[in-house]
N, C-alpha and C positions, 0 to 999 in steps of 0.2 A: 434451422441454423445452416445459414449458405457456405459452402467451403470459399473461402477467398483469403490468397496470401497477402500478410503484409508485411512490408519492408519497419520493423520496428520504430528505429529513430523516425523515421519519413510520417509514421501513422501517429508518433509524440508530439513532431511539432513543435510549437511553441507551446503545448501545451504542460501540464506535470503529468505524471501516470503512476498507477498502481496495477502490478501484479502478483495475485494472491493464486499461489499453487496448490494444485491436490494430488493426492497419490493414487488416485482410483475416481472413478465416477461410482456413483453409486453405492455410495459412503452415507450415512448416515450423517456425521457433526458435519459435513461438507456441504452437507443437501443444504442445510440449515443456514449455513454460511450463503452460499450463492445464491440461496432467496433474499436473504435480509439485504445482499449489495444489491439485489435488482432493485427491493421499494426504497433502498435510500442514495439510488445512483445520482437523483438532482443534489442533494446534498453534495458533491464529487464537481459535478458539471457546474455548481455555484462558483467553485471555487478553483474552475478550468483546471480542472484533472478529470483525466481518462481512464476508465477500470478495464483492466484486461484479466483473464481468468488462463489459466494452463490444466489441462491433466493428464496425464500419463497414457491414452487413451485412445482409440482411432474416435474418427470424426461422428461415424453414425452412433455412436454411443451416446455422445453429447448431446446428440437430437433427441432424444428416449428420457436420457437423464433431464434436459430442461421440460420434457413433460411431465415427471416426477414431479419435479421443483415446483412447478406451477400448481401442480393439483395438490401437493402437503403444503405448500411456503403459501402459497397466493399470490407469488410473483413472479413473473417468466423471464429469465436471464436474458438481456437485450444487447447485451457488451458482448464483444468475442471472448470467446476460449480456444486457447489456444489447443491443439489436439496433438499432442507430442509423444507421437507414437513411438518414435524413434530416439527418443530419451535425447533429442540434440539440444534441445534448449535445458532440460533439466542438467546436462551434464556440464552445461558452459555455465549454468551461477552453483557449479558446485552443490546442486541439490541430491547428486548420485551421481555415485564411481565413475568413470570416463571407461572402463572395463564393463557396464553394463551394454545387453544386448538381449537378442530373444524376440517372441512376441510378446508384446505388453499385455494383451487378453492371459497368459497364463501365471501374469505374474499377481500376487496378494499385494492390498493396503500393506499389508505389514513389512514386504519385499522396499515399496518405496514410501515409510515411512516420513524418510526426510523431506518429501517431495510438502512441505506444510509451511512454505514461508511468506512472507510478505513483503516486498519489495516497495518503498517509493522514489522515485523516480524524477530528478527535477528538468526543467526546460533544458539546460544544459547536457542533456543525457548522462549525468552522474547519478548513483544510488547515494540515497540520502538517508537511506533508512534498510535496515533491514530486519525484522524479526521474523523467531523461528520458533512453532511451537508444537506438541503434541498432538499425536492423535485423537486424544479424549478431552482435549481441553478444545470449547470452540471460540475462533479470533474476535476480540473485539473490534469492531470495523469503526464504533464512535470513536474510540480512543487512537486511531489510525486519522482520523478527518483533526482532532485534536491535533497530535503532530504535524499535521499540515499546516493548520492555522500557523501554530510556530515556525517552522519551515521557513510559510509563506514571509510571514513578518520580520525573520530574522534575516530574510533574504532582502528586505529592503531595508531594513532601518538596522543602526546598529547598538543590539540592544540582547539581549536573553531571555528564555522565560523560567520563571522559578518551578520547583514541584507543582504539581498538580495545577497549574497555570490554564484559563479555560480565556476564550475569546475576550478582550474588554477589561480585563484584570491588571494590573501593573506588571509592569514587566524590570527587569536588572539592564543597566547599563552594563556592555561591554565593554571587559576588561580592556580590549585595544584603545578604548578610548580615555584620552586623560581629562583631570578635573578641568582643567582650563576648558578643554573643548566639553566636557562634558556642560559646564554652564556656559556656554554658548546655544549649543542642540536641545539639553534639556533642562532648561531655567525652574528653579524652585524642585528639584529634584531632592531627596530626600539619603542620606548615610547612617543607617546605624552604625555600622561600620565603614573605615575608609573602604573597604575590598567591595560594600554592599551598597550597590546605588541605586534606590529605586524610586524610579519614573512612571508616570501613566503612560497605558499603553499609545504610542503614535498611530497618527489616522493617516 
């Protein structure tokens, strides 16, 4: 894992991105985590988003820990992590006190907790998403590619997705839009309600 800085927005691009944070390397629900986005990172790259990873951690840790990962997971972390020794990116999204300092070697998972979020990120460099979850629970990263699909789609068509909405499903007309236009865009479109207008999803 080569040390090499990168200029954030400059390495997004025109791309979307995700960063998913940890509060220690060699974490146990983490290790698990950062293998499962190495085997499903083409999943991610279908759908031109970028994964970056963060941890609380100097750099040559992260070399150690992605040999971990590979010999329990079966997959060797290939995206960057970021190594945020210096707690400056954890403190600028608010993932710990802007009063933190120290070496990050003496400090415990428990110390940076909060450091467990997940970030996405659209071509615009706006966060589009943020969840934040515990220590003992591990992220679901399918249900992270889910809200992309939505993301993706609501970013071009204008339209919503209902619960539990999965790629190819119908999807809700948005409320911006009125019935007049609404049967213009999306012909034979269906109201159980006037509030509820649903359409097949657009290609």
């Amino acid at each position: 894992m080569a040390l090499r800085r990168i200029g954030f927005h400059d390495w997004i691009g025109d791309s979307w991105a995700v960063l998913f944070s940890h509060p220690k390397d060699f974490t146990p629900v983490c290790t698990t985590e950062l293998g499962y986005m190495a085997r499903i990172e083409p999943d991610f790259e279908r759908r031109n988003v970028k994964i970056i990873g963060l941890s609380v951690d100097p750099l040559g840790n992260h070399e150690r820990w992605a040999d971990d990962i590979e010999e329990t997971q079966g997959s060797r972390p290939m995206y960057p992590i970021i190594a945020d020794s210096d707690f400056n990116v954890a403190k600028l999204y608010d993932m710990l006190p802007a009063s933190t300092s120290g070496d990050p070697t003496q400090r415990t998972p428990a110390d940076n907790q909060t450091v467990r979020n997940v970030f996405v990120i659209g071509p615009d460099k706006k966060v589009k998403l943020i969840l934040v979850y515990p220590m003992t629970t591990g992220r679901n990263f399918d249900e992270v590619l889910r809200v992309i699909d939505s993301l993706q789609l609501t970013a071009k068509h204008r339209v919503a997705t209902p619960v539990n909405w999965k790629q190819g499903e119908d999807v809700i007309i948005a409320g911006s839009v009125s019935d007049d236009e609404a049967k213009q865009i999306f012909p034979g479109y269906t109201a159980p309600k006037p509030y509820i207008r649903i359409t097949p999803q657009p290609r």
